[in-house]
C-alpha positions as CSV (number, residue, x, y, z in Angstrom):
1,X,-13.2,-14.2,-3.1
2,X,-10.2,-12.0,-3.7
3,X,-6.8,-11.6,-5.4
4,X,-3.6,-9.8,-3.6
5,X,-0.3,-9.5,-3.8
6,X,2.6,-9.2,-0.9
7,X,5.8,-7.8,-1.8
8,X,9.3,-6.9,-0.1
9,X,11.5,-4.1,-1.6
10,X,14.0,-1.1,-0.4
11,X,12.9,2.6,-0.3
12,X,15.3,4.5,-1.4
13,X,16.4,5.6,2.1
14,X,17.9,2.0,2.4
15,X,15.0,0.4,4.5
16,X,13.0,-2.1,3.9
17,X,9.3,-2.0,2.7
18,X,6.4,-4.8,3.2
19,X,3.1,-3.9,1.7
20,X,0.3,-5.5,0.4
21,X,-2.3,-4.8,-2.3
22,X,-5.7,-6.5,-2.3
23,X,-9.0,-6.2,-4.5
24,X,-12.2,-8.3,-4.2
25,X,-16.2,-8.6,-4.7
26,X,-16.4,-8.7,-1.5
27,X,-17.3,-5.7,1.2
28,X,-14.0,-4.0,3.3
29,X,-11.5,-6.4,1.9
30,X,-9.0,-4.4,3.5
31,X,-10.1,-5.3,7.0
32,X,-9.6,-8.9,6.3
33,X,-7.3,-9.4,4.5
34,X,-3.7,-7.5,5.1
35,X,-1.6,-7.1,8.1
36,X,2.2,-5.9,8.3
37,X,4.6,-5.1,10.6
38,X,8.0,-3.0,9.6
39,X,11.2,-5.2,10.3
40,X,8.8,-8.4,10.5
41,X,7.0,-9.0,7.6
42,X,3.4,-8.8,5.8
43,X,0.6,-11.5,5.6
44,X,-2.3,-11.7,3.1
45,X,-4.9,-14.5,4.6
46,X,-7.8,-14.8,2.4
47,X,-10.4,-17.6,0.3
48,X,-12.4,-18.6,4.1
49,X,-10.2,-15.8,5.5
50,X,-8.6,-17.0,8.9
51,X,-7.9,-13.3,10.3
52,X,-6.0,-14.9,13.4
53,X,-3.5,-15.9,10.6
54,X,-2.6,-12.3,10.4
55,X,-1.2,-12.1,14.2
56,X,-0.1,-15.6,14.4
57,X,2.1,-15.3,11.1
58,X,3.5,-12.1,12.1
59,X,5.0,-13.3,15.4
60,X,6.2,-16.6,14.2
61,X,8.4,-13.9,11.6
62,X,9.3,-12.0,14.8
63,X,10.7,-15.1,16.6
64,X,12.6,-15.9,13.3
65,X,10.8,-18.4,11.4
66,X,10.9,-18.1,7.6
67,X,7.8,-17.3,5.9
68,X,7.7,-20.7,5.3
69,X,7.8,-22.1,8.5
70,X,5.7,-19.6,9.7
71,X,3.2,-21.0,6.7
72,X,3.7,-24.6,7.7
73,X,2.6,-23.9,11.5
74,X,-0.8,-21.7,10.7
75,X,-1.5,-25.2,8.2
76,X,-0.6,-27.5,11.0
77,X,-2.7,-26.0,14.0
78,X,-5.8,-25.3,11.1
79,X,-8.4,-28.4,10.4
80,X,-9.9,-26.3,7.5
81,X,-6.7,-25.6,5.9
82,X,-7.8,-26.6,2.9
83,X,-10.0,-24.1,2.1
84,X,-7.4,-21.3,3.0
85,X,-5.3,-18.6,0.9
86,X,-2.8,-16.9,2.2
87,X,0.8,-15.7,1.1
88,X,3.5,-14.6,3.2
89,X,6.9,-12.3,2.5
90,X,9.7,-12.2,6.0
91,X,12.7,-10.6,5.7
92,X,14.6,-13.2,3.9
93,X,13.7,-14.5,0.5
94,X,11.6,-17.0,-0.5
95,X,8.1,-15.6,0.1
96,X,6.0,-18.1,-0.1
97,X,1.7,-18.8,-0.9
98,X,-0.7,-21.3,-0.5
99,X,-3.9,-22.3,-2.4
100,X,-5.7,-25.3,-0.5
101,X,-7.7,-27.8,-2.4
102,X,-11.1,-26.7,-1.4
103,X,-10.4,-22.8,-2.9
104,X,-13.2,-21.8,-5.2
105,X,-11.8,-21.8,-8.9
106,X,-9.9,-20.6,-10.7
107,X,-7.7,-20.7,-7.0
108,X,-3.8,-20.2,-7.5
109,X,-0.6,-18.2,-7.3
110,X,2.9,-17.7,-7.4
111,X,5.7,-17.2,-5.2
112,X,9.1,-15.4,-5.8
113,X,11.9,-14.3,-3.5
114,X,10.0,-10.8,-2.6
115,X,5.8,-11.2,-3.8
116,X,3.4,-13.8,-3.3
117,X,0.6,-13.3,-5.6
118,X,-2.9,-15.1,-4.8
119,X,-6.2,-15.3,-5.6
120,X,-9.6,-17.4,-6.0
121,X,-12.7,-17.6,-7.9
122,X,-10.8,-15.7,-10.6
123,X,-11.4,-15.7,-13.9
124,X,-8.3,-17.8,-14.6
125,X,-4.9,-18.1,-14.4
126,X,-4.4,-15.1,-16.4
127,X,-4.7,-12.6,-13.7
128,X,-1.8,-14.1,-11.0
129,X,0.4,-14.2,-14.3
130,X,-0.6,-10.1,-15.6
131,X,0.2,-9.3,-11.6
132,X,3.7,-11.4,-12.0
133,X,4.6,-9.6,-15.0
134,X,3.6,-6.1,-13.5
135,X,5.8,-6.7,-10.6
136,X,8.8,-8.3,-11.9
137,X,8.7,-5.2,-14.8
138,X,8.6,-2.3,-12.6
139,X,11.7,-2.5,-9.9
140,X,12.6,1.1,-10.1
141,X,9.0,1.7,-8.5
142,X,7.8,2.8,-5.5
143,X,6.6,-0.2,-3.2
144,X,3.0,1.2,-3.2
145,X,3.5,1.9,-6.8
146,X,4.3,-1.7,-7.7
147,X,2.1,-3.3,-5.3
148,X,-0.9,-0.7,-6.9
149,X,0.1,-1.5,-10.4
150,X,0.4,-4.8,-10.2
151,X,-3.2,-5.2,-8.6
152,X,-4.6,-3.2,-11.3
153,X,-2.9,-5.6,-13.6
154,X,-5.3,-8.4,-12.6
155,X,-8.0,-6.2,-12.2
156,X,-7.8,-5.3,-16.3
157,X,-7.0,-9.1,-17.0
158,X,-10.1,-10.1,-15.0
159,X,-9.6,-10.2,-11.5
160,X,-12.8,-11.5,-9.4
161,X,-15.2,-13.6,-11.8
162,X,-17.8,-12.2,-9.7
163,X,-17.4,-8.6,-10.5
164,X,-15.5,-6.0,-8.0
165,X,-16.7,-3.8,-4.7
166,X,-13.4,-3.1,-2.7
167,X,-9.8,-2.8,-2.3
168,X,-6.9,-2.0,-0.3
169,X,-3.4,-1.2,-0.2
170,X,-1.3,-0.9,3.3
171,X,2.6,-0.2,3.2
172,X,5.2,0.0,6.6
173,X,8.3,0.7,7.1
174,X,10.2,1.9,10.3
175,X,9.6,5.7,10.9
176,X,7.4,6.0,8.0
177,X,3.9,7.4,9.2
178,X,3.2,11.1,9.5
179,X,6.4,13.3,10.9
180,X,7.2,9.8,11.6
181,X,4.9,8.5,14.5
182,X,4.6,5.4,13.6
183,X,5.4,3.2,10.5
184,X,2.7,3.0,8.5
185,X,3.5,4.3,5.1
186,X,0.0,4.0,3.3
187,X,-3.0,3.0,4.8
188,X,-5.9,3.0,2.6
189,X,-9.4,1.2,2.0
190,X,-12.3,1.7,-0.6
191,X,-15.1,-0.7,1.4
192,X,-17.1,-0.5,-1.2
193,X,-17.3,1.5,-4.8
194,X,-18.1,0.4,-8.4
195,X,-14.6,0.6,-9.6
196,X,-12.2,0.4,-6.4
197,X,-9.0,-0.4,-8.1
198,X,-9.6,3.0,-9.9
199,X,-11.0,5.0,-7.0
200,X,-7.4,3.4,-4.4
201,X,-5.5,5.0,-7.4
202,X,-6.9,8.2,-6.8
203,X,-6.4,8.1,-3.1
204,X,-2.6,7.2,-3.2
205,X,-2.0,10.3,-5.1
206,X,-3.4,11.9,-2.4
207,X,-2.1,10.2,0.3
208,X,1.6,10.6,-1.4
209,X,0.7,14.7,-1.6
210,X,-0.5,14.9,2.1
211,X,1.0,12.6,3.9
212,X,4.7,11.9,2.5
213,X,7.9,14.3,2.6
214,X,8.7,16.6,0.0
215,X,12.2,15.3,-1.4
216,X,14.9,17.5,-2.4
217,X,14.1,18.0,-5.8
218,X,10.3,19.0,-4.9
219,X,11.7,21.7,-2.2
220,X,11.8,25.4,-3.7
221,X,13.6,27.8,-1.7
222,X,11.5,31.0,-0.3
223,X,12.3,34.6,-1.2
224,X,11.6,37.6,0.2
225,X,9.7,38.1,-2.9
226,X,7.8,34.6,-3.3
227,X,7.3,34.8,0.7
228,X,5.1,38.0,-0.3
229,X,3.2,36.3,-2.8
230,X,2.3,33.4,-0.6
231,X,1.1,35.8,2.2
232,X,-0.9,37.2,-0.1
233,X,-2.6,34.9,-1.3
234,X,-3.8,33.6,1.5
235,X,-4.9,36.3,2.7
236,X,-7.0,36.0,-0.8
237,X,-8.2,32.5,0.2
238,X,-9.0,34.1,4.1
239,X,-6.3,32.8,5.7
240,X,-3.6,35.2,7.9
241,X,-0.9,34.7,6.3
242,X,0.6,31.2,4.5
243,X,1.6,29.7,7.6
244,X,-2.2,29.5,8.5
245,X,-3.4,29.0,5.1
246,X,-0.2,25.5,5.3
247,X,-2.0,24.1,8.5
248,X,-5.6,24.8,7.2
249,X,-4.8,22.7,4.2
250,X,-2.9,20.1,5.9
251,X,-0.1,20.5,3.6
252,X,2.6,20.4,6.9
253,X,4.3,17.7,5.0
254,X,5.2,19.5,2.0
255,X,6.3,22.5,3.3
256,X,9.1,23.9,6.0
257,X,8.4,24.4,9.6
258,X,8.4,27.7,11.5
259,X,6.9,31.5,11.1
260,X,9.3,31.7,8.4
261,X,9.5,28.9,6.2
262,X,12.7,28.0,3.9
263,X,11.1,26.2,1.2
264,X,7.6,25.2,-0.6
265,X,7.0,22.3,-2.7
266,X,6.7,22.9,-6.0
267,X,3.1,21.4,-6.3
268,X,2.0,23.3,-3.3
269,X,3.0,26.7,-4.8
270,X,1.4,25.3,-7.9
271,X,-2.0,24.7,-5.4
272,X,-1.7,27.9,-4.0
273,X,-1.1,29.6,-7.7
274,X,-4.5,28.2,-8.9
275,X,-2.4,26.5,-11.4
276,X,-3.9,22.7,-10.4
């Protein structure tokens, strides 16, 4: 019923990333499917979905089993194994996936050192092999990035043989979530929507706007001069002053703290200038 991908890779910052992306005919995919934990691993249990796999396979990574011995103890303790999917990245290399015999076709997948790519009643082969080629071509990507491109991969190459209706994407690592609560990275679901590979494209942008750091480069100081502008526009748009007119647009992410801030993302000012 659905075709995912799980993948391991280093932010930038150093730390490790899990993530997985996931896309089916099938309502709120997302709530079946994924489950990750930063510094543990990530799980994608699909085909007759076993959710408990998600838990289970999570703390057998926590206790320090390999993804594939945590693999061969959900298969041991499962009498309907065989009509399981699921794929499975730790924190060491291999990752590992497995199709069981009684998968609807065209069932399979591959397994690397950092993905495991899956999926069943596909329209063949072709679609695990356009999501291999997306991921092992784009390394210099963001996690989300790869794991999103690589899903849309086997979307364009035919993805579900049954037609689409959802998809998901969900990304750790430690420290991650918003002014770093938790460490959920990306979190996002389209339950149900005519083109949802498409429409979780459109919501990552958003999510990486609202919801992620501004980075040095992004970061334009504040003048006396721009700090007058920015007042004054929002004063146009009916805010106070741009401090209000930050928190009513929940852009707190992109811009510096205080009465007095130092610096504005370039996007933001971009935003406020009625430029995008």
């Amino acid at each position: 019923m659905t075709f995912s991908i799980v993948g391991r890779a280093d932010h930038p910052s150093g730390d490790p990333e899990w993530g997985i992306a996931v896309a089916s005919k099938f309502l709120a995919v997302g709530n079946a499917v994924p489950a990750a934990v930063a510094g543990i691993g990530a799980i994608a249990t699909q085909a007759m979905a076993n959710v408990a796999y998600k838990a289970e396979a999570l703390a057998h990574l926590d206790e320090g089993a390999t993804a594939q011995v945590a693999l061969e103890r959900l298969l041991a303790d499962d009498p309907d194994r065989e009509h399981r999917q699921v794929g499975i990245v730790g924190v060491d290399a291999p990752a590992v996936t497995w199709t069981g015999s009684e998968c609807f076709a065209w069932a399979g997948g591959y397994a690397g050192d950092d993905v495991a790519i899956q999926g069943n009643i596909l329209t063949g082969p072709e679609v695990v092999e356009a999501m291999r080629l997306s991921w092992e071509s784009s390394a210099d990507r963001p996690l989300s990035r790869r794991l999103l491109d690589a899903l849309a991969a086997g979307d364009r190459a035919g993805g579900d043989s049954r037609g689409r209706q959802s998809a998901a994407l969900f990304v750790v690592r430690e420290g991650a979530g918003y002014a770093g609560g938790d460490d959920i990275a990306v979190d996002l679901r389209i339950d149900d929507h005519t083109t949802p590979v498409s429409e979780l494209a459109r919501l990552l942008d958003l999510n990486d706007l609202y919801l992620t750091a501004s980075t040095d480069d992004e970061k334009l100081p504040i003048d006396d001069g721009l700090r007058a502008e920015l007042d004054e526009r929002a004063q146009a748009a009916g805010r106070a002053d741009f401090v209000a007119w930050v928190g009513a647009e929940n852009y707190e992410m992109r811009v510096d703290e205080g009465a007095a801030p130092a610096w504005i993302d370039r996007r933001v000012l971009r935003i406020i200038r009625g430029e995008e």
